[in-house]
Each structure stands twice: as structure tokens, then as C-alpha cells.
N, C-alpha and C positions, 0 to 999 in steps of 0.2 A: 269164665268171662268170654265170649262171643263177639265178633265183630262182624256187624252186619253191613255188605256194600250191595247199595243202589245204583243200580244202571236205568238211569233215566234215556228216552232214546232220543236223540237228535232232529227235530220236527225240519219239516223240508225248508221251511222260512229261515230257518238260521243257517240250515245250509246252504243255500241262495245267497244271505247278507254274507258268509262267510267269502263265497267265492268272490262276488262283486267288488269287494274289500279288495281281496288282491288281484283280481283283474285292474280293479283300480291305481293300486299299488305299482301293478308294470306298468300301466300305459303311462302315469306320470311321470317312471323312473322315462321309458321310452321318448316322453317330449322334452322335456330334462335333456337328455342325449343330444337329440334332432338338438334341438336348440343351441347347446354348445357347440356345433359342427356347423351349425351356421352362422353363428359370434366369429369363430374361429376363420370360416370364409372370408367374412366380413372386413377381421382383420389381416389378413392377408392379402385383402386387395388394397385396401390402404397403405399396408407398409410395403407394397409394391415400387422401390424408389423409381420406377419407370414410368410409374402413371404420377405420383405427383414429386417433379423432380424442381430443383430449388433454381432460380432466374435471374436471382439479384439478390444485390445486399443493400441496406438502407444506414446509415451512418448516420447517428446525432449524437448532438453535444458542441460542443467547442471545443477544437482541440488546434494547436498550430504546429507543432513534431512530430507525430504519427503520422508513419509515409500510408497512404491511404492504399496505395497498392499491397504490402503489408498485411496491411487491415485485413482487407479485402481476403487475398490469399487464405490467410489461416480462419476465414468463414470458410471461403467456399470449398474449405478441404474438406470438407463435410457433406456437402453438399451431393455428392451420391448415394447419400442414405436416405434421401429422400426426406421429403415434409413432415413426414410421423416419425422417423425414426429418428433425428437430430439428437445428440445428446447435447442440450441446452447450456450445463454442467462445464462439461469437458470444453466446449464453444469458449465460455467467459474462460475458465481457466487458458487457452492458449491466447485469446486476445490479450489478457494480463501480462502476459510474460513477454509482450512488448516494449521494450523499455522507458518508451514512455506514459504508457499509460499505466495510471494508479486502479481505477476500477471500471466495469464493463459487465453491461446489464444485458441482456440478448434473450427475446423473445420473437417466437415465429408470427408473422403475417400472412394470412388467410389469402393465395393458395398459393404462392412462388417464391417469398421473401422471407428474407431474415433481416430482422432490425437491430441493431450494433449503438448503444448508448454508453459515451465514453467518456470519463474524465480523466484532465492530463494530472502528471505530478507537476507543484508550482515550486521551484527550487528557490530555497532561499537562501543556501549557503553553497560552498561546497565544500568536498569532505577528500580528504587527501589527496592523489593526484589526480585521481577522474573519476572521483566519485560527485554524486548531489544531493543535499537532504532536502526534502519537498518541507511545504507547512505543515503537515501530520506527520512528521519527522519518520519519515518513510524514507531509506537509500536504493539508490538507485544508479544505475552505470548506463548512460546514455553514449551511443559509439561514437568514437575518435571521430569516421568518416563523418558522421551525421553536421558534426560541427563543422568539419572542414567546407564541408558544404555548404552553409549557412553561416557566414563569417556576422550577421548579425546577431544572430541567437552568441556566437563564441564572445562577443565584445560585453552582452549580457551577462554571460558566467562570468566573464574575466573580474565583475563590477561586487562579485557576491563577496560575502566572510568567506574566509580560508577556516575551516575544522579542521583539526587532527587528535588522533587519541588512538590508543589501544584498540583493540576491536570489540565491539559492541556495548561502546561509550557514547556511540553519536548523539543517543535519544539525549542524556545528559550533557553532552555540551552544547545543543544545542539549545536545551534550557536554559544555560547560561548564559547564551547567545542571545537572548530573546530579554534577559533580565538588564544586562550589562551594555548592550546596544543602544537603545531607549536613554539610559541613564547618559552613559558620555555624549551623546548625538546633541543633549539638552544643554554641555556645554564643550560643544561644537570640538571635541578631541577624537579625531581621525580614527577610530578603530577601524582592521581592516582582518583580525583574526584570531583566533583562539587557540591554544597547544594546551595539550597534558600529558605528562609522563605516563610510565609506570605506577609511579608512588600518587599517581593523580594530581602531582603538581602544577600549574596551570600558569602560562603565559599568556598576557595582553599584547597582540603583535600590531601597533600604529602606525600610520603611514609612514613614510620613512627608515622603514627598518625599528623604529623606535620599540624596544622590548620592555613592557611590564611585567615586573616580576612579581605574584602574586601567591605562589607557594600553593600547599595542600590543607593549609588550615585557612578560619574565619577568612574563606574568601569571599564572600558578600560582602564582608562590611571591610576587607582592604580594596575591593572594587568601590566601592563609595567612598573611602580615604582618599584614593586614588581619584577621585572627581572630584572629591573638596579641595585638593591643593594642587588641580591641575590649571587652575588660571591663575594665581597669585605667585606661582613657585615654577611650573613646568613651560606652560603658554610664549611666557616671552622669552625664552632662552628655546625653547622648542627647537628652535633649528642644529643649534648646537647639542642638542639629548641624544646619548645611543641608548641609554638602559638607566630603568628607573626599578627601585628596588623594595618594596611595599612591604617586606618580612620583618619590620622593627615593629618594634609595642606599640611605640609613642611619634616614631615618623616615619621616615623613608631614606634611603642612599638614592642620589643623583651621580650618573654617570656619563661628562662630560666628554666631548669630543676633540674639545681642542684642552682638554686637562689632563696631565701625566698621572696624575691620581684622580681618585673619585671624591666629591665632596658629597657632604650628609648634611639634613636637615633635621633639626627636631621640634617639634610643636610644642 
């Protein structure tokens, strides 16, 4: 058996197209190159924070507690990074951590500005000694000074529900808050606050010091017992109630202020 090889020769045409091929092959890798080195210029004169440096800051929304100087500050701490290089990101994240403010939108303006879109927390309660829970049951610690300050905003909180509970129970009582509010408000019984233990046991605390005792079980429906027999039974003795006691099956214990003992009711 024999193996026979063919050497065919290389005509000058194909070695032409051969070269051309990679002549071509470098000069693209070559503009290719050129090309990135001039991207890369390009970019460098932009993120130049010298040539386009930040001038202002533009604030919108509604907001009445966000010291605007604040505001302001923790933009323009950024602001030597120039127009291109802003971290947009890191921007909202330190406006957030204002105490007042719940969320904050921040986009650059063509060619000096930064614009600051900002909504406040709206407190509806408040939550142990100087805490606030907004309406998206968001906590929050607005400072001692800030109120001292503003002795109107402080006559506002003073005016809220009082929360309290273990830690990181707010969200839930203040769903409670939101159920149980409504209901007594429709027959005009002064709440003014909410407790819960450890055991998640839950006081109604009414104007006057007056404590609903409401316990850790069916507290829905002792909060509605608690509404049905507050006009016929609580209402006009009301001024004389220290502690009303909703943990019976069938009624409730009344705890009298001018009585050496407690008297009970049963339905």
C-alpha cells in the first residue's frame, strides 16, 4: 500500500488574499485600539470633576421637618465628584437617614444640579418614649432638639396614640391601632393608647388613666364587647372607672374609684 501526497503550489492570488486578510485583521485590531484610547479620553474629560462641578441643589416635594440646610449638606457632600461621577445610590441612601424623611428620589440636572425629591414620614402614633410610627408603619426617632424647637409640631405628637410593646411588635399594634380606633371613636370612648406585654397581653389605655384590660386571647371581639357595653354600663359612671376588665366569657369586672372593692357585671 502506497501513499501518495500532492503538492499542489500556492498561486500568487491566494497569496495576495492571504496577506490582505491579515493586513486587514491588524489595521481593525489597530482602530479597535485608536478607538478605545479615545472613548477612554473622552471619558476622562468628563469625569473631570473640575470641569463639570455641581452648583446647586433643587428640592421638591412637601416636606415641613427636614432642616433644608441638612438636606442640602449631605447632597453637596458629593458634590466634588463632579456631574458624571455622582453616586446617585449612595446620594438617596444618606438623604434617607434623615430622620425625617421616609423616601428620596435624586436625579442629576443637565449641567450643575442635583434635584432632591422627598417625602416626609406622616406619624400617627407614637411609639414609647420618643419613638413615631408614620402611616406605612415605618419607626422612626425624630430629635429631642428638633421638637424643642418647634413647640407646634410637639403639641402635635403630644395629641397622637401612645404604642408600646416589645421590640419589633410596632407593625402589629399598630394594626390594632388602626382596627380599634375607628371602632371606639364611633362611640365617642376616649382612647388614647395601646400596651402589650411579653405574653402579648394588650391594654386599652383611655383618657383619664382609665385601663382596659383586654388580655392575650380573642382580642377583637373583647375590643367590640368592650364597645357594646361602653355606653350603657361604662359611659355614665365614666368618671368614677379606674380599670375595666374584659377577660370574663360572658362579661367584664368594673373597677370603681370611689369603691373599696370592684363590682362585675354579667350579660
Amino acid at each position: 500500500m502506497s501513499t501518495d501526497i500532492i503538492n499542489e503550489p500556492v498561486s500568487p492570488v491566494q497569496r495576495d488574499l492571504a496577506l490582505a486578510s491579515g493586513i486587514g485583521l491588524v489595521s481593525a485590531i489597530a482602530v479597535l485600539v485608536v478607538i478605545f484610547f479615545m472613548v477612554q479620553l473622552v471619558l476622562d474629560h468628563f469625569r473631570n470633576p473640575g470641569r463639570f462641578p455641581i452648583r446647586s441643589v433643587v428640592v421638591e416635594g412637601y416636606y415641613q421637618h427636614t432642616n433644608h440646610d441638612q438636606l442640602r449638606d449631605r447632597v453637596m457632600g458629593q458634590a466634588k465628584r463632579g456631574f458624571f461621577n455622582l453616586d446617585i445610590a449612595e446620594i438617596q441612601q444618606d438623604v434617607e437617614e434623615l430622620p425625617w424623611v421616609e423616601k428620596a428620589y435624586v436625579r442629576r440636572i443637565w449641567p450643575e444640579s442635583i434635584s432632591v425629591h422627598i417625602e416626609e414620614h406622616q406619624p400617627v402614633a407614637r411609639w414609647g418614649e420618643d419613638g413615631l410610627l408614620s402611616n406605612n408603619f415605618k419607626l422612626f426617632y425624630p430629635p429631642g432638639k428638633a421638637l424643642e424647637d418647634d413647640p407646634a409640631l410637639q403639641v402635635v405628637i403630644d395629641q397622637l396614640p401612645q404604642l408600646s410593646a416589645p421590640e419589633r411588635r410596632h407593625a402589629a399594634l399598630l394594626k390594632l391601632l388602626q382596627t380599634t380606633e375607628p371602632l371606639l371613636s364611633r362611640i365617642e370612648a376616649p382612647l388614647i393608647g395601646i400596651s402589650e406585654d411579653e405574653r402579648r397581653s394588650v391594654i386599652l389605655t383611655m383618657k383619664g388613666d382609665v385601663q382596659v384590660v383586654i388580655g392575650h386571647r380573642l382580642i377583637e371581639e373583647r375590643i367590640e364587647r368592650f364597645a357594646e357595653i361602653f355606653r350603657p354600663y361604662i359611659a355614665p359612671v365614666y368618671d368614677d372607672v379606674s380599670r375595666v376588665d374584659m377577660r370574663y366569657t360572658n362579661g367584664f369586672a368594673l373597677a370603681r374609684k370611689s369603691a373599696v372593692t370592684n363590682t362585675s357585671r354579667l350579660d
